[in-house]
DRENDRENGU-754306 format. One line per 2 residues: their letters; for each residue x, y, z of C-alpha. Coordinates in steps of 0.1 Angstrom, whole numbers, plus 5000, padded with zeros to 4 digits. Layout:
BEGIN
A> X/Y/Z; ...
END
This chain:
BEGIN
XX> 9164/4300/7883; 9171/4274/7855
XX> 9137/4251/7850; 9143/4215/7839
XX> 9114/4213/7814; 9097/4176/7812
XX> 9102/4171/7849; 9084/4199/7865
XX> 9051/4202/7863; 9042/4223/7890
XX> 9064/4251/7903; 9058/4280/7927
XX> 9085/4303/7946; 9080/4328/7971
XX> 9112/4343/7996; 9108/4331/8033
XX> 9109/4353/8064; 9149/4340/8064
XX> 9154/4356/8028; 9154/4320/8016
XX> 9136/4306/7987; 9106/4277/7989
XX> 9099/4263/7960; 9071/4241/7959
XX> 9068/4215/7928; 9055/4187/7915
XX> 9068/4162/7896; 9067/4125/7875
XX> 9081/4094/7891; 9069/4061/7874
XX> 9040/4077/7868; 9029/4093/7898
XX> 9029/4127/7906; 9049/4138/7934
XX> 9055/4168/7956; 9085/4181/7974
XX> 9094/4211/7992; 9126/4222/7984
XX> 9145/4250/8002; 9175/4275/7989
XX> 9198/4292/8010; 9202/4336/8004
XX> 9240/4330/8006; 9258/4322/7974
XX> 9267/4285/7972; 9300/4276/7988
XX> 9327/4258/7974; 9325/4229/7957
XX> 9285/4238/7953; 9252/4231/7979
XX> 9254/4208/8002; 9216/4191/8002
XX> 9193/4176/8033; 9164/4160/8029
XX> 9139/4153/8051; 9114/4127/8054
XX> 9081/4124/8072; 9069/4101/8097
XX> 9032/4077/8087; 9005/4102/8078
XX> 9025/4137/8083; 9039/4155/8053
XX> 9069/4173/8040; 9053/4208/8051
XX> 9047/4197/8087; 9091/4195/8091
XX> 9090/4223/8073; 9079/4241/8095
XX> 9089/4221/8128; 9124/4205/8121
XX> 9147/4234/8124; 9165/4227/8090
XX> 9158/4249/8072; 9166/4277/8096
XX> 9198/4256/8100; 9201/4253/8064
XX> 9195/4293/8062; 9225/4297/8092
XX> 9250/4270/8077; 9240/4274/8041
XX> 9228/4241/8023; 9198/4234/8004
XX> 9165/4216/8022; 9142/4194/8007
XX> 9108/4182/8027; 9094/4157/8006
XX> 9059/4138/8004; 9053/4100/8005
XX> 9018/4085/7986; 8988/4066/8005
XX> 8991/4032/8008; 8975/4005/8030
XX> 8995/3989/8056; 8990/3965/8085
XX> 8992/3990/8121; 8992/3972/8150
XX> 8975/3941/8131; 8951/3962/8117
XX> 8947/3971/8077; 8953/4016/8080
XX> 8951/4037/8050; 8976/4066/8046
XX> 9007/4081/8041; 9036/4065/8045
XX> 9073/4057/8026; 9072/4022/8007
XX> 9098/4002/8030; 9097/3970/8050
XX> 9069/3989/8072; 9042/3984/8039
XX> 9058/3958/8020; 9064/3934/8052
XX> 9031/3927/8062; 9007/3935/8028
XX> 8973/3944/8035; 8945/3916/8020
XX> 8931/3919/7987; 8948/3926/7953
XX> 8985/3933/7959; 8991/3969/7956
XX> 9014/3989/7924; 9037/3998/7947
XX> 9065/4024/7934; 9100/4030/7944
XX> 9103/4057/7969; 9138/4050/7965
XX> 9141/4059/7928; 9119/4090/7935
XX> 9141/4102/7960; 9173/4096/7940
XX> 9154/4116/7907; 9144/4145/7929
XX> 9181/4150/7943; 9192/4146/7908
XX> 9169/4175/7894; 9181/4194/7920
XX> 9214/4189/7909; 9207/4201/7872
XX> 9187/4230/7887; 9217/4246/7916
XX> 9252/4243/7918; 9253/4215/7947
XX> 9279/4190/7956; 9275/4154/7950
XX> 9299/4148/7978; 9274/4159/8002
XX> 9237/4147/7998; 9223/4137/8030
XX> 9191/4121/8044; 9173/4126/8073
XX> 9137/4109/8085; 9116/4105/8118
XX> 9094/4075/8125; 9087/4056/8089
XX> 9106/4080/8071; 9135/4070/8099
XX> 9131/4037/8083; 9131/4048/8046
XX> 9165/4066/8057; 9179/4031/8064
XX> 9165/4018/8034; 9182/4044/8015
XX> 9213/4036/8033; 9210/4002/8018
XX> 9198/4014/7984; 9210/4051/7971
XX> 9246/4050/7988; 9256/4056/7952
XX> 9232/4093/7957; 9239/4096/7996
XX> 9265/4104/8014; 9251/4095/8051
XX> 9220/4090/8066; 9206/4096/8104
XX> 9171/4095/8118; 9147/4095/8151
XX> 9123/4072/8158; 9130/4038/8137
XX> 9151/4012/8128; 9159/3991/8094
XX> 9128/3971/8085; 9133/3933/8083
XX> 9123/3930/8044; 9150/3962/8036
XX> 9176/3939/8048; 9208/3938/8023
XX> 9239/3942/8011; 9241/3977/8004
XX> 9251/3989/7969; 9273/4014/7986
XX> 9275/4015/8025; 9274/4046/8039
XX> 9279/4063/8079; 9241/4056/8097
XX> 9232/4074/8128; 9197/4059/8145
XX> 9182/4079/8180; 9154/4062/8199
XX> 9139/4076/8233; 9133/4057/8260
XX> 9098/4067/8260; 9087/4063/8224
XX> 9055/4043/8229; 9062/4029/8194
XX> 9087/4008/8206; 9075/3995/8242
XX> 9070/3962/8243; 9052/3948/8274
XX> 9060/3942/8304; 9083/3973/8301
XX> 9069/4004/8305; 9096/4022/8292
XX> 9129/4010/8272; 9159/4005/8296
XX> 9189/4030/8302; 9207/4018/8325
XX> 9242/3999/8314; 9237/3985/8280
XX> 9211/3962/8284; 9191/3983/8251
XX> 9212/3965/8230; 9198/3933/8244
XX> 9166/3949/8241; 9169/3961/8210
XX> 9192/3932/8195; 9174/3921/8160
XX> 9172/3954/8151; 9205/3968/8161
XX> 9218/3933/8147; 9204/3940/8111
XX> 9219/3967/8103; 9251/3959/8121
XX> 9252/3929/8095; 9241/3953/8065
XX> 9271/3975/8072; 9299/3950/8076
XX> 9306/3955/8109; 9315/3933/8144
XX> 9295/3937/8176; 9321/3951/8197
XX> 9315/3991/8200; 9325/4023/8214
XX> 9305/4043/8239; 9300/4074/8247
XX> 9279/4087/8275; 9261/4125/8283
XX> 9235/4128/8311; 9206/4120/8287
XX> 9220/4098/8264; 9239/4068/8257
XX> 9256/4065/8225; 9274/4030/8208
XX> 9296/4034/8172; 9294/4001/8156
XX> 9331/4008/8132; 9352/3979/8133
XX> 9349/3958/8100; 9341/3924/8097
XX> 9372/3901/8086; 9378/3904/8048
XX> 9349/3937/8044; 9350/3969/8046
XX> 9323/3980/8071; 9308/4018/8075
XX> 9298/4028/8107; 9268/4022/8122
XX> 9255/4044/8152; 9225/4042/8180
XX> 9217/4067/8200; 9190/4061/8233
XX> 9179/4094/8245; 9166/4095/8285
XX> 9131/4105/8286; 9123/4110/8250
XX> 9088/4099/8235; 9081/4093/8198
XX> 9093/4129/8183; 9121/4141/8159
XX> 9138/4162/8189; 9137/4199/8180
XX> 9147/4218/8212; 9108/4226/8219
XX> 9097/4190/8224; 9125/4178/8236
XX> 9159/4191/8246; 9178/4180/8220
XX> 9175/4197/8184; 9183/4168/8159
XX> 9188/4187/8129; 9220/4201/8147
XX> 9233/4171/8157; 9227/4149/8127
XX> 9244/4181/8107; 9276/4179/8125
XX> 9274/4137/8119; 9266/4148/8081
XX> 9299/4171/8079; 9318/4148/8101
XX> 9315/4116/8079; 9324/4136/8047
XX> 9357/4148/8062; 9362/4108/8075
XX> 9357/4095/8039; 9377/4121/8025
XX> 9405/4114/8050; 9401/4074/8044
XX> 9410/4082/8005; 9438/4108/8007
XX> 9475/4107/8028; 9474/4144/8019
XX> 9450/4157/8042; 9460/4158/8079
XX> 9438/4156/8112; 9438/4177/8141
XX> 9459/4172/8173; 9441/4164/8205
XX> 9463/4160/8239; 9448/4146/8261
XX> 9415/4134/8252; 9392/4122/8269
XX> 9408/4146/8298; 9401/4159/8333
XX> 9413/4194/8326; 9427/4211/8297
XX> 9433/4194/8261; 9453/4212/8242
XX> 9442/4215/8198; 9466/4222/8173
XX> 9463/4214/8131; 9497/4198/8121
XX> 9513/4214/8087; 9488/4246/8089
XX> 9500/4283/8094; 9473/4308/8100
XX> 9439/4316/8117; 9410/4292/8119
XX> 9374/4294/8133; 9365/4272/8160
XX> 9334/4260/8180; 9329/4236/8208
XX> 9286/4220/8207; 9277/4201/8234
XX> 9254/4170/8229; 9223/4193/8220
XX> 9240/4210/8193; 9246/4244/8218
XX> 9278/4262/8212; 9299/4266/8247
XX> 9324/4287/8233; 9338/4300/8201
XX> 9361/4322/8182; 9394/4329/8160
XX> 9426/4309/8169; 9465/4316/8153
XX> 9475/4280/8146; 9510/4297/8157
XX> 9503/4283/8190; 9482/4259/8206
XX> 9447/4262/8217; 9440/4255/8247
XX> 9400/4244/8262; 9391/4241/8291
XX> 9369/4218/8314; 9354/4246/8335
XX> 9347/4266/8301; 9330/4236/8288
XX> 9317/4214/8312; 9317/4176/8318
XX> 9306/4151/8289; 9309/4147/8249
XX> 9316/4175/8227; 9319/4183/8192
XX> 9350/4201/8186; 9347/4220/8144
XX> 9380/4236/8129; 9376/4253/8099
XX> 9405/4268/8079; 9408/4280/8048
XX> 9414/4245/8034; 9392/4223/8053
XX> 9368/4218/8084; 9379/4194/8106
XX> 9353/4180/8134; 9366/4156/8163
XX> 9351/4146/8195; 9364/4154/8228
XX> 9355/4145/8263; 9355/4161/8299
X> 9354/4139/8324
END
């Protein structure tokens, strides 16, 4: 590989069990040194270059610990984009009223509430973030288009700082486990699509009396209002939003721009019986890196389609529907692949279809709820929801 000389300092490689490449370095960010993780696919890059995740840590873990439990980089392997599993520095912060030394991203959740004594030289975990996706960039072919973030607990806040912050670097951010900090608050530089997921059970947000936060109706957005309200103001949008329900989750898009803005959407995510994890299919159901990977494509092909007459979208009749809907790609002659994921990211059926004709899915193929519906042609990849009811 090409080294960038004056901002690595430390670099080892070493081919995984997946025929990827780790490479573990070190680098310079206002004069700290910093490690990352970062993770190359054994496929060539695609078209159009890399696409690149990162991941960030929750207080006190590290980029090695999602290494090895988040499931991207196996996805990364299987769908082929790079993965990066940062560190954060120790800091002091106020937990639970109490001053804690440790790791954890400087957001709202250090800077809010500053521990006693002489302030702290705080750095910009922002700026580091942007320089390492930026080296990567001069070290593998990778597409700007498609630079995503993801983060659990703290580092689910530092994704919604970055949503305010690094638009300009990031294309969409998602995360388990926290919501925008009150000091992060702002008008974002560039907005971007934001996907939040909280369990019901996630001790770090149970305020007494409850004992658990509420999933019946909609009464966690009452519960959860401040929060949901912050970044629903940081993205430009209204409070009116559309639902979508599975057996263990309930899921609002907040879309529709304020009068006179141009809002991005904002999405929340509460997840039955889920305690204060980053879902991975082993300690919970639901394996988050698939799901926030389908957002991550889906909001590329939205923007894209926002800026360009040219490209068409995919025909759905009916949807939501009680039986069959019936998919077809206006303008396009020839095979395509398609896959239908349920909520946890499990493909219920696959294969190759002749846009010649329609296809045709079915409910007792697929089951009853939301679905992810990807069509890739030669061309373009095209990902829609659909619903059984």
């Amino acid at each position: 590989m090409k080294l960038i000389l004056g901002w690595v300092v430390y670099l080892t490689c070493f081919a995984s069990l997946f025929s990827q490449t780790r490479y573990d370095i070190n680098l310079i960010s206002e004069g700290r040194l910093r490690e990352s993780i970062v993770v190359k696919p054994s496929s060539p890059p695609p078209i159009g270059g890399y696409p690149i995740v990162f991941m960030l840590h929750g207080t006190n873990q590290n980029g090695e610990y999602f290494y090895d439990i988040s499931g991207w980089k196996e996805l990364g392997e299987q769908e082929n984009f790079i993965t990066v599993f940062p560190n954060s520095l120790r800091w002091c912060y106020m937990d639970d009223s109490v001053e804690t030394h440790g790791l954890r991203w400087v957001n709202g959740q250090v800077t809010d509430l500053p521990c006693s004594g002489p302030p702290q030289n705080y750095i910009s975990d922002v700026n580091f973030l942007k320089l390492l996706a930026n080296k990567i960039a001069d070290t593998f072919p990778v597409n700007p288009a498609m630079i995503f973030a993801s983060g659990f607990s703290n580092g689910s806040g530092m994704i919604h700082k970055l949503a305010i912050d690094a638009g300009d670097v990031f294309a969409a951010c998602a995360g388990s486990g926290s919501f925008l900090p009150a000091g992060d608050s702002a008008k974002p530089i560039h907005r971007i699509p934001v996907w939040a997921m909280m369990g019901t059970r996630d001790d770090k947000s149970i305020r007494p009396p409850f004992t658990e936060i509420p999933f019946g109706d909609d009464s966690v957005l009452v519960y959860f209002n401040r929060a949901l309200q912050r970044m629903i103001d940081c993205q430009g949008v209204t409070q009116n939003f559309t639902k979508f329900e599975t057996a263990i989750t309930h899921s609002y898009d907040f879309k529709e721009s304020n009068p006179g803005d141009t809002g991005q959407l904002y999405r929340f995510t509460l997840v039955n019986d889920m305690f204060h994890v980053y879902p991975n299919g082993m300690n919970f159901r639901l394996e988050a890196a698939k799901l926030f990977w389908e957002f991550f494509k889906s909001s590329v092909v939205v923007k894209n389609s926002e800026h360009s007459k040219l490209i068409p979208t995919a025909s759905l009749f009916p949807n939501p529907s009680s039986d069959i809907i019936q998919i077809s790609i206006p303008e396009y002659d020839g095979n395509y692949l398609w896959k239908l994921q349920d909520a946890s990211g499990k493909i219920q059926c696959s294969g190759i279809h002749n846009n010649v004709s329609e296809l045709l899915i079915k409910k007792s193929e697929a089951g009853i709820g939301l679905f992810i519906l990807t069509l890739q042609t030669d061309r373009q990849i095209y990902l829609n929801k659909i619903i059984f009811n």
